[in-house]
LODO-903262 format. One record per residue (C-alpha): chain; x, y, z; residue in three letters; residue number from 1. Coordinates in nm, 2 decimals, m for minus. Layout:
BEGIN
{ch = A, u = X, v = Y, w = Z, aa = ala, i = NUM}
...
This chain:
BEGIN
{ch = A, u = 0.00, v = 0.00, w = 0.00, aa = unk, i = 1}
{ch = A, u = 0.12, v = 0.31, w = m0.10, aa = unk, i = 2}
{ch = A, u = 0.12, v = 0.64, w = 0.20, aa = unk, i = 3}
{ch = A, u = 0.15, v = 0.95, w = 0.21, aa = unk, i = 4}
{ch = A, u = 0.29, v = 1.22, w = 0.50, aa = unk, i = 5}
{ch = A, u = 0.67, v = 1.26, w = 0.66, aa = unk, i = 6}
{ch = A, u = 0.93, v = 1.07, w = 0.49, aa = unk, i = 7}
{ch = A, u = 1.19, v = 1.24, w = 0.69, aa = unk, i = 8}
{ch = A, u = 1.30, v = 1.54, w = 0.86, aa = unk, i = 9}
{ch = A, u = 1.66, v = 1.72, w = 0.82, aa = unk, i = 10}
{ch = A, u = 1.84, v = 1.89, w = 1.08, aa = unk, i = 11}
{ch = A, u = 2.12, v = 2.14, w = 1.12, aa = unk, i = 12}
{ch = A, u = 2.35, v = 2.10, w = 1.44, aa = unk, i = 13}
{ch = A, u = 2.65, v = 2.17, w = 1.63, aa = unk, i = 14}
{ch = A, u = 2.82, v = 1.91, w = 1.78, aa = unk, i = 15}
{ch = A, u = 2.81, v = 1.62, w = 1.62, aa = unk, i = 16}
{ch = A, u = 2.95, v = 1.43, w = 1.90, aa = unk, i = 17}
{ch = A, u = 2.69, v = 1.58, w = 2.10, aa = unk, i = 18}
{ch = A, u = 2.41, v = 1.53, w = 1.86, aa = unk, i = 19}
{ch = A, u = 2.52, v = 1.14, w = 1.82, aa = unk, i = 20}
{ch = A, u = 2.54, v = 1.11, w = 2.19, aa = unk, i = 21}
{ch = A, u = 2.20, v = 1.28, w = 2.24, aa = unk, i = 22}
{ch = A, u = 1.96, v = 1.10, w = 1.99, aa = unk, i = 23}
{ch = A, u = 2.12, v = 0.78, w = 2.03, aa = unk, i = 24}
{ch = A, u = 2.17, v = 0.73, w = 2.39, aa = unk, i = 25}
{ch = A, u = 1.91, v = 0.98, w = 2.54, aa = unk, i = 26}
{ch = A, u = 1.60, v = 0.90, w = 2.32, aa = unk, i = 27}
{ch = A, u = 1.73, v = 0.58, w = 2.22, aa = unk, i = 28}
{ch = A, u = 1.69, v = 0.61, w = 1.85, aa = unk, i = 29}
{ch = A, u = 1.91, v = 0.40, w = 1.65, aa = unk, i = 30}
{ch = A, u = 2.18, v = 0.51, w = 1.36, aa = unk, i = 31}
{ch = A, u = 1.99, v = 0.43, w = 1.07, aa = unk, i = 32}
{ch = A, u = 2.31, v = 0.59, w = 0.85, aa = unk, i = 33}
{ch = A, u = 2.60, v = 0.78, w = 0.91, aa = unk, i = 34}
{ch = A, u = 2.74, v = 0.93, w = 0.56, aa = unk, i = 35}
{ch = A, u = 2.84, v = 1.28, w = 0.47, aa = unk, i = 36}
{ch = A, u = 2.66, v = 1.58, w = 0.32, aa = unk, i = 37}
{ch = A, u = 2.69, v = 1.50, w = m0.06, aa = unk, i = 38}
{ch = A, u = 2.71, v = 1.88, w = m0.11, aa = unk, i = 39}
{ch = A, u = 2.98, v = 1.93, w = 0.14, aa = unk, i = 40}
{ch = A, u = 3.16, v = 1.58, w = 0.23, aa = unk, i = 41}
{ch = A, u = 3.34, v = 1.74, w = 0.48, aa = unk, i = 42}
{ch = A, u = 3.04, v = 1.73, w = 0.76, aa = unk, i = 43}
{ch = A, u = 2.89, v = 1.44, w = 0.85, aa = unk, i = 44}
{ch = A, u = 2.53, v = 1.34, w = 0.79, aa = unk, i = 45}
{ch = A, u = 2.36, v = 1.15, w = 1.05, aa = unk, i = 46}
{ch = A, u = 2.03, v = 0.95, w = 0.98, aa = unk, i = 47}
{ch = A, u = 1.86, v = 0.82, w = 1.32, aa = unk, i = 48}
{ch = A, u = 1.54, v = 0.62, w = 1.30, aa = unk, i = 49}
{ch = A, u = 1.40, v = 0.30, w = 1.44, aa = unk, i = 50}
{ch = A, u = 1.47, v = m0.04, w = 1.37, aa = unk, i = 51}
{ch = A, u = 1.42, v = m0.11, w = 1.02, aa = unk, i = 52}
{ch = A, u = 1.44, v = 0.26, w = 0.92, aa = unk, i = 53}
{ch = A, u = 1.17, v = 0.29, w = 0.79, aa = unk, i = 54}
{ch = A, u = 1.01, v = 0.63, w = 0.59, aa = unk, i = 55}
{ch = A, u = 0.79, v = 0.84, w = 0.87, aa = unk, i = 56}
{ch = A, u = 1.04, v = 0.80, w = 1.15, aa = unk, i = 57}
{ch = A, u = 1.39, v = 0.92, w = 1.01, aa = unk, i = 58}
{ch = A, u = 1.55, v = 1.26, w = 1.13, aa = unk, i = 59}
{ch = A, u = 1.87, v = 1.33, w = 0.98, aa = unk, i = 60}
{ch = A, u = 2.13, v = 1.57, w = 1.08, aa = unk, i = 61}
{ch = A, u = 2.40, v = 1.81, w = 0.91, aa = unk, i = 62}
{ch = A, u = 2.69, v = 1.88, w = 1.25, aa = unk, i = 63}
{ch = A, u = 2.83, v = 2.17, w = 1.17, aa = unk, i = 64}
{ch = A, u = 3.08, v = 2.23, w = 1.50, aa = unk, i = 65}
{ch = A, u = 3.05, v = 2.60, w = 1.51, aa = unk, i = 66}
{ch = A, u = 2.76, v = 2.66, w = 1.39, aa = unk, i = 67}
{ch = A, u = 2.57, v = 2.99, w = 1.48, aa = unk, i = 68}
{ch = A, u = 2.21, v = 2.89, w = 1.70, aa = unk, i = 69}
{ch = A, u = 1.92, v = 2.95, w = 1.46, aa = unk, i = 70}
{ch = A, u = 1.56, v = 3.12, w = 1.50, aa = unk, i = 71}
{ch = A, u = 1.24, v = 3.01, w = 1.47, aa = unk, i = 72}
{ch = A, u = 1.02, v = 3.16, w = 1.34, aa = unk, i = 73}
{ch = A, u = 0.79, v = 3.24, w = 0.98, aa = unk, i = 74}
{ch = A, u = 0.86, v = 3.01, w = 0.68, aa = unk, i = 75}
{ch = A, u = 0.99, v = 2.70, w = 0.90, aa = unk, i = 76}
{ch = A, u = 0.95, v = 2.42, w = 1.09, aa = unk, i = 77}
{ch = A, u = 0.84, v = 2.53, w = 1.46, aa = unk, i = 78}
{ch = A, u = 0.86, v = 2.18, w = 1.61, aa = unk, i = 79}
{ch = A, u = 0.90, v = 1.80, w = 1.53, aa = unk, i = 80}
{ch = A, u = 0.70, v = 1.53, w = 1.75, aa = unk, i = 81}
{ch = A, u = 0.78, v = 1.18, w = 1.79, aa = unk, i = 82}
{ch = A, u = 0.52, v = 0.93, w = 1.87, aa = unk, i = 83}
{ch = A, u = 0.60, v = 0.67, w = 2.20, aa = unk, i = 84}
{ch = A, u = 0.31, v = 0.45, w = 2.38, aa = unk, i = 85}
{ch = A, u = 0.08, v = 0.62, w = 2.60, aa = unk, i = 86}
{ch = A, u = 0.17, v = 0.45, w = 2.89, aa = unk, i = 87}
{ch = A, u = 0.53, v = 0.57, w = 2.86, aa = unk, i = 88}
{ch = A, u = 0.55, v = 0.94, w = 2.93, aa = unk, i = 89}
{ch = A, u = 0.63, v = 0.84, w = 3.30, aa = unk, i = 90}
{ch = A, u = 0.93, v = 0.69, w = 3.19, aa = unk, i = 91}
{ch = A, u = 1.04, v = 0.96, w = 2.97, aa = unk, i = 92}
{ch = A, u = 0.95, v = 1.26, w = 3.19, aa = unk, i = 93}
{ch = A, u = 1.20, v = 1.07, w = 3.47, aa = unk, i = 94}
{ch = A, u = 1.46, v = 1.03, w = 3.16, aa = unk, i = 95}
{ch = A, u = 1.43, v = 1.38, w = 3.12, aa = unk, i = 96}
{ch = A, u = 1.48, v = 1.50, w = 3.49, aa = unk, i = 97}
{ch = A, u = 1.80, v = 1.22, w = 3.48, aa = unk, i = 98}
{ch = A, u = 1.98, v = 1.34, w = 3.13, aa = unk, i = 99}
{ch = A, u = 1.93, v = 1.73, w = 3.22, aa = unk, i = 100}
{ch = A, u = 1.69, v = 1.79, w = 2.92, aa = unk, i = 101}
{ch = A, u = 1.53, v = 2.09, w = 2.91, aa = unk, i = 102}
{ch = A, u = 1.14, v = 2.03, w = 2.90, aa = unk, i = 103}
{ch = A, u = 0.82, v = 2.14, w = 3.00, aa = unk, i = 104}
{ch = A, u = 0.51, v = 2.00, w = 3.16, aa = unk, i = 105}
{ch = A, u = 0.30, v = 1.78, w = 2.99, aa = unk, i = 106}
{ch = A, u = 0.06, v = 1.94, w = 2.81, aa = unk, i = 107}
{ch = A, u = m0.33, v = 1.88, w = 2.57, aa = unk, i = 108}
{ch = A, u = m0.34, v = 1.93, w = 2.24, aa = unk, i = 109}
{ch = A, u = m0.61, v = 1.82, w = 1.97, aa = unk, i = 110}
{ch = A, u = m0.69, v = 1.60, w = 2.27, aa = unk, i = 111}
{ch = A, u = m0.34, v = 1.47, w = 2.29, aa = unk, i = 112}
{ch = A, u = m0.11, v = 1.44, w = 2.58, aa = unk, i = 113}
{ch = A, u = 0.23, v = 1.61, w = 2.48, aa = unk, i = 114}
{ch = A, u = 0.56, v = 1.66, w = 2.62, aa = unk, i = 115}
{ch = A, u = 0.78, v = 1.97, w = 2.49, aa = unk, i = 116}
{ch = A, u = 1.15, v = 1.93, w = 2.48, aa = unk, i = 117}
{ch = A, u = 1.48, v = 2.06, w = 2.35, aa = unk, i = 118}
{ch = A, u = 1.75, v = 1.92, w = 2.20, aa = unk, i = 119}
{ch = A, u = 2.13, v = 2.02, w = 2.31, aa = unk, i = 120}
{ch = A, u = 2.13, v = 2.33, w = 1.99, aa = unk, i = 121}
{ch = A, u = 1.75, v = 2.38, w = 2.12, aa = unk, i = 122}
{ch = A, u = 1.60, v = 2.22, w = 1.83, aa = unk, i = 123}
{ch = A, u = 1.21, v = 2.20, w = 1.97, aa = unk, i = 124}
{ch = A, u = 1.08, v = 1.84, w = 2.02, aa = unk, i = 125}
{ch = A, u = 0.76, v = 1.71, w = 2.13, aa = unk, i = 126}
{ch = A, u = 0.68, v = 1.34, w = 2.26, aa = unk, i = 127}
{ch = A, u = 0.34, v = 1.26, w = 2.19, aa = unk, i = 128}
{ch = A, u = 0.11, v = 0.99, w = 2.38, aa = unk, i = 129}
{ch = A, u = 0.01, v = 0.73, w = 2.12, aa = unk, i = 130}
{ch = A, u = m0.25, v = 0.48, w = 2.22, aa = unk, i = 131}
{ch = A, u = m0.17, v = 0.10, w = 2.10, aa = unk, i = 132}
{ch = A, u = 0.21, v = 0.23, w = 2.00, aa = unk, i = 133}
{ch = A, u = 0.28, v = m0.04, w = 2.26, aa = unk, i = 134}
{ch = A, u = 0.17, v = m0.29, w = 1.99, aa = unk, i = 135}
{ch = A, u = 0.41, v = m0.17, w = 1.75, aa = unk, i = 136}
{ch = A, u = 0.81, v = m0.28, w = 1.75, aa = unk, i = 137}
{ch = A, u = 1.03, v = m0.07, w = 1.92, aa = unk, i = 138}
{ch = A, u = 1.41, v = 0.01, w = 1.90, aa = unk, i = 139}
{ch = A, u = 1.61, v = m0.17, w = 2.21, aa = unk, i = 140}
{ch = A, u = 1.99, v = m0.15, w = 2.08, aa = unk, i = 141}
{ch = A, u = 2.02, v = 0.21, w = 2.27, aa = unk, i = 142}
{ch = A, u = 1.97, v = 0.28, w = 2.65, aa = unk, i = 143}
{ch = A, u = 1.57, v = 0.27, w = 2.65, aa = unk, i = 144}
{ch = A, u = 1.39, v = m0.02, w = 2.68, aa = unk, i = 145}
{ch = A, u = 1.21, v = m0.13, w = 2.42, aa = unk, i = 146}
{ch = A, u = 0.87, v = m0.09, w = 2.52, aa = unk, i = 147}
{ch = A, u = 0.92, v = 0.31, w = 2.58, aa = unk, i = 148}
{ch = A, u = 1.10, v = 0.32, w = 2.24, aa = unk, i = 149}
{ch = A, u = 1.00, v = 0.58, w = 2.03, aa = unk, i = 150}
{ch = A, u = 0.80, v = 0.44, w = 1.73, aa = unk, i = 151}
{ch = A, u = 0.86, v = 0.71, w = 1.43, aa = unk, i = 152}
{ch = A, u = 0.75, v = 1.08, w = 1.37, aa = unk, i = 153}
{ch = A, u = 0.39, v = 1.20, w = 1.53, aa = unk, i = 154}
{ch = A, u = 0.46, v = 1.51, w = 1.26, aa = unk, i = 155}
{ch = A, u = 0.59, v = 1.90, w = 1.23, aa = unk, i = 156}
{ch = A, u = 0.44, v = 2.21, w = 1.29, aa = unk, i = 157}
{ch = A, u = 0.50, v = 2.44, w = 1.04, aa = unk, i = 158}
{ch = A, u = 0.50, v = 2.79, w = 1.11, aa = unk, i = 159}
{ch = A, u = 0.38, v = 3.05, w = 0.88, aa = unk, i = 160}
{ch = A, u = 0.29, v = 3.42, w = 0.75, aa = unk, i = 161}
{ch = A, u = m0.08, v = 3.26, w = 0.60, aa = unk, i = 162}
{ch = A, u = m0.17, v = 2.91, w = 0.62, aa = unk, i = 163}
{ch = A, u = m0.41, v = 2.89, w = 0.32, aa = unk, i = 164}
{ch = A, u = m0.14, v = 2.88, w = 0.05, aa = unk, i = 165}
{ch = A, u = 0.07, v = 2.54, w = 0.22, aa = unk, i = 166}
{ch = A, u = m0.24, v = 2.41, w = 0.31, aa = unk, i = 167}
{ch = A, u = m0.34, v = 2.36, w = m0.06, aa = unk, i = 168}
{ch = A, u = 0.00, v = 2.19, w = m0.15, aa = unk, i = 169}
{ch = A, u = m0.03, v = 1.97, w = 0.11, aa = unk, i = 170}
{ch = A, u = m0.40, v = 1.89, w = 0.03, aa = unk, i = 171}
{ch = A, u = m0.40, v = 1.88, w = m0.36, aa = unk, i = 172}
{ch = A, u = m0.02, v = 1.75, w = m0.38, aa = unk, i = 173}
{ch = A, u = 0.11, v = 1.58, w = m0.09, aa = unk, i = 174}
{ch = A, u = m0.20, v = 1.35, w = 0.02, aa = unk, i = 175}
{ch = A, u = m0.31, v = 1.54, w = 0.31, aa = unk, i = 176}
{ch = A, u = m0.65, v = 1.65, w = 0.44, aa = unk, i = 177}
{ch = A, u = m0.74, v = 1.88, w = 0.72, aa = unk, i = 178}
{ch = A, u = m0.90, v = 1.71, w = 1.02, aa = unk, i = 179}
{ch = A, u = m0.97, v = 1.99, w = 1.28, aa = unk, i = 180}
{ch = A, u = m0.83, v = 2.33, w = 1.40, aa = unk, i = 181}
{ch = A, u = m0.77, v = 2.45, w = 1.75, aa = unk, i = 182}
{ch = A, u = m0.73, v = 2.82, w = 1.79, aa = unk, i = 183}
{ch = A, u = m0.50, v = 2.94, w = 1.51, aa = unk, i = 184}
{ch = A, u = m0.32, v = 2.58, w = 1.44, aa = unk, i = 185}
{ch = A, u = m0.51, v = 2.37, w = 1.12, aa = unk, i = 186}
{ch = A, u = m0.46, v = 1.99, w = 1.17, aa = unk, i = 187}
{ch = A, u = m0.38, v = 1.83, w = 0.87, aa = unk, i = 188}
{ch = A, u = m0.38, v = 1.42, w = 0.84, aa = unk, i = 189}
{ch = A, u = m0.25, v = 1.19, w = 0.59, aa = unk, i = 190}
{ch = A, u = m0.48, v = 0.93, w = 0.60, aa = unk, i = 191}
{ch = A, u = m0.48, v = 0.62, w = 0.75, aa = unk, i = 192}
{ch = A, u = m0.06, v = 0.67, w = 0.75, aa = unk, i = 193}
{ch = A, u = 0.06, v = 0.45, w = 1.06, aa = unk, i = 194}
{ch = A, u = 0.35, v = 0.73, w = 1.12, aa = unk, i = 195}
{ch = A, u = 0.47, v = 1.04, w = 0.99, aa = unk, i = 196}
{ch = A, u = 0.10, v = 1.10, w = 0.87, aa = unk, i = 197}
{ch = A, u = 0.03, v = 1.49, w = 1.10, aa = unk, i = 198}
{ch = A, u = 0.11, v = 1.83, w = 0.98, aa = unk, i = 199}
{ch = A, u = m0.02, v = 2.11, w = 1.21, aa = unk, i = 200}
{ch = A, u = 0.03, v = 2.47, w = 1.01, aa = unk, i = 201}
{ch = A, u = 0.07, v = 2.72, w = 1.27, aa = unk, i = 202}
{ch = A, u = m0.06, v = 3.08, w = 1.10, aa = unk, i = 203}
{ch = A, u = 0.10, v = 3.37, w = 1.29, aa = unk, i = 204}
{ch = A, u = 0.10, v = 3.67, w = 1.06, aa = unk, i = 205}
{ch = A, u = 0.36, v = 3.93, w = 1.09, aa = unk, i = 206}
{ch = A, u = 0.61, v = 3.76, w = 1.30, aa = unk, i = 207}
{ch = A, u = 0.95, v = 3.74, w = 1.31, aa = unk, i = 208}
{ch = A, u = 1.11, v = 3.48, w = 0.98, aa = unk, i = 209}
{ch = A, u = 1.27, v = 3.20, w = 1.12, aa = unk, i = 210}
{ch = A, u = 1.70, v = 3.18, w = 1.10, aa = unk, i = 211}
{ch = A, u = 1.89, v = 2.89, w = 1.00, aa = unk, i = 212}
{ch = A, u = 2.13, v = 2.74, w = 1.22, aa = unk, i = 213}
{ch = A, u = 2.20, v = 2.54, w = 1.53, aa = unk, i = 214}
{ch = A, u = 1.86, v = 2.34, w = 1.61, aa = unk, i = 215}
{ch = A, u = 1.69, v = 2.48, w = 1.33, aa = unk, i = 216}
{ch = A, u = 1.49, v = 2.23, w = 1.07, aa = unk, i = 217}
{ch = A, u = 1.63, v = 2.26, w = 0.68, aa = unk, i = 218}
{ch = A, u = 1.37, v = 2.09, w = 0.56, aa = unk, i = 219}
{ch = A, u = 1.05, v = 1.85, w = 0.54, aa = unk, i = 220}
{ch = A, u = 1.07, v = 1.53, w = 0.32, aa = unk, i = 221}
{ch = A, u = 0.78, v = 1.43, w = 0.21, aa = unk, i = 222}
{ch = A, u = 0.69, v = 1.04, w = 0.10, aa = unk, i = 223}
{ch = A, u = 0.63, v = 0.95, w = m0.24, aa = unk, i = 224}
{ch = A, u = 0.58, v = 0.58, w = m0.32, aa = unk, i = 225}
{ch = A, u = 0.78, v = 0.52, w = m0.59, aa = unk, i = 226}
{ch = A, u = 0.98, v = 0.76, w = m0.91, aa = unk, i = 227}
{ch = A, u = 0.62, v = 0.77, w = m1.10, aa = unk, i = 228}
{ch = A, u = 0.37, v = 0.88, w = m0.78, aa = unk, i = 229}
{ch = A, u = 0.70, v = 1.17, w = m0.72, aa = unk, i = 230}
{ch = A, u = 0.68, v = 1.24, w = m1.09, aa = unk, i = 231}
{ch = A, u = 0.29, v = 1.30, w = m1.06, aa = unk, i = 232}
{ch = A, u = 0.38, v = 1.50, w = m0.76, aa = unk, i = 233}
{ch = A, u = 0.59, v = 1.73, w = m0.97, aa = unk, i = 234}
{ch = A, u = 0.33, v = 1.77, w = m1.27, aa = unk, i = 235}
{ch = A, u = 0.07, v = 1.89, w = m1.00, aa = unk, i = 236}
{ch = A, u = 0.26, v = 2.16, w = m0.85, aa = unk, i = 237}
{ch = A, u = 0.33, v = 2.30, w = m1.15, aa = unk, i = 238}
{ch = A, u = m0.01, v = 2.25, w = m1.33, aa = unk, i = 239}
{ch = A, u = m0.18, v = 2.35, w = m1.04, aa = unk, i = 240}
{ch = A, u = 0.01, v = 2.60, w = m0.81, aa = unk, i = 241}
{ch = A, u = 0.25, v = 2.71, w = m1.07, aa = unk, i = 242}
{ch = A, u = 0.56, v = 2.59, w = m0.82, aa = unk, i = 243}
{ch = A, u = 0.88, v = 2.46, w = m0.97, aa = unk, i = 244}
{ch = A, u = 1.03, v = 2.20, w = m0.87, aa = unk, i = 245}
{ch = A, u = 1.44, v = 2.12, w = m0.87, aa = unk, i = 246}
{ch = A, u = 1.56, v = 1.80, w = m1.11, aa = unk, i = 247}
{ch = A, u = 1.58, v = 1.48, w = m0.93, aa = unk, i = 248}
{ch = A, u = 1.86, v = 1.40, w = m0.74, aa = unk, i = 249}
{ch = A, u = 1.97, v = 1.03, w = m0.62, aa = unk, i = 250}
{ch = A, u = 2.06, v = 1.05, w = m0.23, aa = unk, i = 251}
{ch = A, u = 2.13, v = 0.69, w = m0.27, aa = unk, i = 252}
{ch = A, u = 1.88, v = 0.59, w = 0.00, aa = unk, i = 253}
{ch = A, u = 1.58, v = 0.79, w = m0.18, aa = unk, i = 254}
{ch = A, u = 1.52, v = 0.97, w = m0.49, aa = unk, i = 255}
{ch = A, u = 1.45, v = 1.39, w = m0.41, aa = unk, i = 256}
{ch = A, u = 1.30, v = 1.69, w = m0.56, aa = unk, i = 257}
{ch = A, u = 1.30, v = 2.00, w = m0.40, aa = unk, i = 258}
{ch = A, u = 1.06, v = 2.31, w = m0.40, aa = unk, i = 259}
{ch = A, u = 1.00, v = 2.63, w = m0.18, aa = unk, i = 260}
{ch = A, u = 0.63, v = 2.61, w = m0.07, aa = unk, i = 261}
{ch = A, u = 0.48, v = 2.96, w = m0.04, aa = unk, i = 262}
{ch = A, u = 0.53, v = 2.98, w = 0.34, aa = unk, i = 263}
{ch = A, u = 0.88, v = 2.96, w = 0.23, aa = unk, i = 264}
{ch = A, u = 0.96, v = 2.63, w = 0.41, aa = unk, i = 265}
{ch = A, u = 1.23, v = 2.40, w = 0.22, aa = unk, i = 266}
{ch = A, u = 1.04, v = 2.09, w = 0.10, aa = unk, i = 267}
{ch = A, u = 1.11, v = 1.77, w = m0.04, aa = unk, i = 268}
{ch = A, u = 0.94, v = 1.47, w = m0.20, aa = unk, i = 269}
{ch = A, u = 1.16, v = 1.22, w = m0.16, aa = unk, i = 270}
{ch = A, u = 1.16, v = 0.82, w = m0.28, aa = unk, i = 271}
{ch = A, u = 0.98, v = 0.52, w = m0.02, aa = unk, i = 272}
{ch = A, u = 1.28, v = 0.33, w = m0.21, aa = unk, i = 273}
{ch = A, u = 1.54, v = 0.19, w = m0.22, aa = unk, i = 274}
{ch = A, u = 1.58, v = 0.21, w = 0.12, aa = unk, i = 275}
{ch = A, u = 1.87, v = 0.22, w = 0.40, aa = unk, i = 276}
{ch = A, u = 1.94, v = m0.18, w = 0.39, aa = unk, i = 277}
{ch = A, u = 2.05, v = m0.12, w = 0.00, aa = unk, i = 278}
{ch = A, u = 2.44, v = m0.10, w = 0.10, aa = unk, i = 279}
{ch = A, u = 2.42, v = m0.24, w = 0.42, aa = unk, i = 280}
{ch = A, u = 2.26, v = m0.58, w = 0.62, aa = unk, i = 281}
{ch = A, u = 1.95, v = m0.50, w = 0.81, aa = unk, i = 282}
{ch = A, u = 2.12, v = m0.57, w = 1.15, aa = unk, i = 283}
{ch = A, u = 2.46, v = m0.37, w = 1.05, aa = unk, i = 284}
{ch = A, u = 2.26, v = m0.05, w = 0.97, aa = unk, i = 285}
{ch = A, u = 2.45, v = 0.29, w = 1.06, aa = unk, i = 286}
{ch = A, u = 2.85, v = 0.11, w = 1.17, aa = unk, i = 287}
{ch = A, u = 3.04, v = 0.19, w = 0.89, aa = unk, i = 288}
{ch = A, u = 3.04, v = 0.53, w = 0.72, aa = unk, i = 289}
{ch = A, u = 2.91, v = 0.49, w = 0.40, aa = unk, i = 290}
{ch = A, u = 2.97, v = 0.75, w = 0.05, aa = unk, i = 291}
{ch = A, u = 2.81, v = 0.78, w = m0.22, aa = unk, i = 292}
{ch = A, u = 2.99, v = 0.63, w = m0.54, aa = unk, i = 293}
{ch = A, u = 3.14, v = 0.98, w = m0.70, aa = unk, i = 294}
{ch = A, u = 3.36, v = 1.03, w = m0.33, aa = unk, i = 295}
{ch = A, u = 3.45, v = 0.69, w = m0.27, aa = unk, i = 296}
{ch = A, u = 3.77, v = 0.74, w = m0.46, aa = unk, i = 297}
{ch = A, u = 3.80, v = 1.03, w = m0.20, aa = unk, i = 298}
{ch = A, u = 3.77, v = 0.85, w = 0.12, aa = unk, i = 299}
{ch = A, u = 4.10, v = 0.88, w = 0.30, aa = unk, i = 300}
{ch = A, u = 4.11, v = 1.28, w = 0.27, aa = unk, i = 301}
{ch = A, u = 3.70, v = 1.29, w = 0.40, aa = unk, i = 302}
{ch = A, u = 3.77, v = 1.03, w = 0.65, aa = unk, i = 303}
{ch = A, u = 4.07, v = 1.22, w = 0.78, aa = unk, i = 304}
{ch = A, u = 3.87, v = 1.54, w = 0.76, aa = unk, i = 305}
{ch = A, u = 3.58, v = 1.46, w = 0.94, aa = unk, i = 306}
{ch = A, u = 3.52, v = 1.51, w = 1.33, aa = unk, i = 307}
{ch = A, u = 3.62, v = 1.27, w = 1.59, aa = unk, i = 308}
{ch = A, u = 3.27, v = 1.11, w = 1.70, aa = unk, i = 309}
{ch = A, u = 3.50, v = 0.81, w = 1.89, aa = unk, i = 310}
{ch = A, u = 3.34, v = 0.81, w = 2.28, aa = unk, i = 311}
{ch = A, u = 3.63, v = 0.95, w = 2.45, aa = unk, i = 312}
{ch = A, u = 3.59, v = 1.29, w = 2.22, aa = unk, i = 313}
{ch = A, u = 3.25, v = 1.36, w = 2.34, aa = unk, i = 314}
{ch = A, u = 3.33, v = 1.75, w = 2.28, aa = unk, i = 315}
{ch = A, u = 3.47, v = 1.68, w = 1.95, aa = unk, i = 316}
């Protein structure tokens, strides 16, 4: 069956000892892949999912060490939520306290118990409480036990000048539909999506546009099943919205197009396949750092360039 809704979400960071340490250890998420920025094979680029790494549950990461902090605000992702078992927010709400993460109290929204949180570059978080998540298979190869794992992406909130013009995209193009509103947030569902499937647009007219940098959000891939459903994808945007769309580019792992919505947040539309088990095993996903086939001839010199994520450099 084909979905629709987040296929992943990139990143920009700081550390990326830090970051590794962070959303491997802390939330417990595995290392899906660990490559470099295509564009600039001099920084890393971290993938963390669950298990199987599957689309709707992947955030990625581009460490740059000295990055300046970034700021949210119009034309950008505001927050990303994860989804973990209802029952678990106990356990993660004591993780907090333990690890020093900054968080807030728990919280309703659209009838949903939510726990805010920052990353260490203040990247905004959210945990959400999922009923029956319990039922699905989590992640036990960090520190939290499986049955707290988290179990994908709940979704992003996008926040913007006017919400009417994303909403349409995300409607006509993407596979979305809205579902409710509460005050000046539109909920916006992608069907029967297992994960990955929420986009909440956040209309807050006049403020302040949102800064790249440290613990901002690049940008929002969205799922396309396969080169033809991305290809139709492409036609409508055009056809319908008059919005351009880049070429496609092969990321190895998924195929990607790239367009500016008119909120001006970055999105892509990026491939369900091949997949992160194409160049490595299943169980071996994320040990060896893995290039794509134009650098390989350049590995010693990107290898050598590259931070020092080895434990004992945890400030590298």
């Amino acid at each position: 069956m084909a979905y629709h809704g987040v296929h992943h979400v990139t990143a920009i960071a700081g550390s990326a000892r830090g970051n590794l340490d962070f959303y491997t250890r802390v939330l417990g998420m595995r290392m899906v892949k660990k490559t470099v920025n295509f564009d600039d094979p001099g920084t890393y680029h971290f993938y963390y999912g669950d298990e199987a790494g599957q689309p709707g549950a992947i955030l990625t990461f581009f460490p740059w060490a000295d990055v300046a902090p970034g700021r949210v605000g119009v034309g950008e992702t505001s927050e990303t939520a994860f989804r973990v078992p209802a029952a678990s927010l106990g356990f993660w709400t004591h993780r907090f306290v333990a690890e020093g993460v900054r968080h807030e109290a728990p919280e309703t929204r659209f009838g949903e118990t939510v726990i805010p949180f920052r990353d260490p570059d203040g990247m905004r978080l959210v945990l959400v409480a999922v009923p029956g998540a319990e039922a699905e298979a989590g992640w036990s190869g960090g520190d939290v036990p499986s049955e707290h794992a988290i179990r994908g992406f709940h979704g992003v909130t996008l926040m913007l000048d006017k919400a009417e013009p994303t909403a349409a995209i995300l409607t006509d193009v993407l596979g979305f539909a809205e579902t409710a509103r509460e005050g000046s947030i539109i909920r916006l569902q992608a069907g029967d999506t297992p994960i990955g499937g929420v986009v909440d647009l956040r209309a807050v007219g006049g403020f302040l546009p949102g800064r790249p940098g440290g613990g901002s959000v690049h940008h929002v891939a969205f799922r396309a099943s396969d080169d033809a459903a991305q290809a139709e994808m492409v036609r409508k945007l055009g056809q319908n919205h008059g919005v351009r769309a880049t070429e496609q580019k092969d990321r190895d792992y998924f195929r990607s197009v790239y367009f500016r919505e008119p909120g001006g947040v970055l999105f892509e539309i990026a491939t369900d396949s091949p997949g992160f088990a194409v160049d490595e095993a299943p169980e071996s996903l994320g040990q060896a750092l893995k290039l794509p086939k134009f650098l390989e001839p350049h590995r010693e010199r990107i290898e050598a360039t590259l931070p020092d994520i080895s434990p004992e450099k945890a400030n590298a």
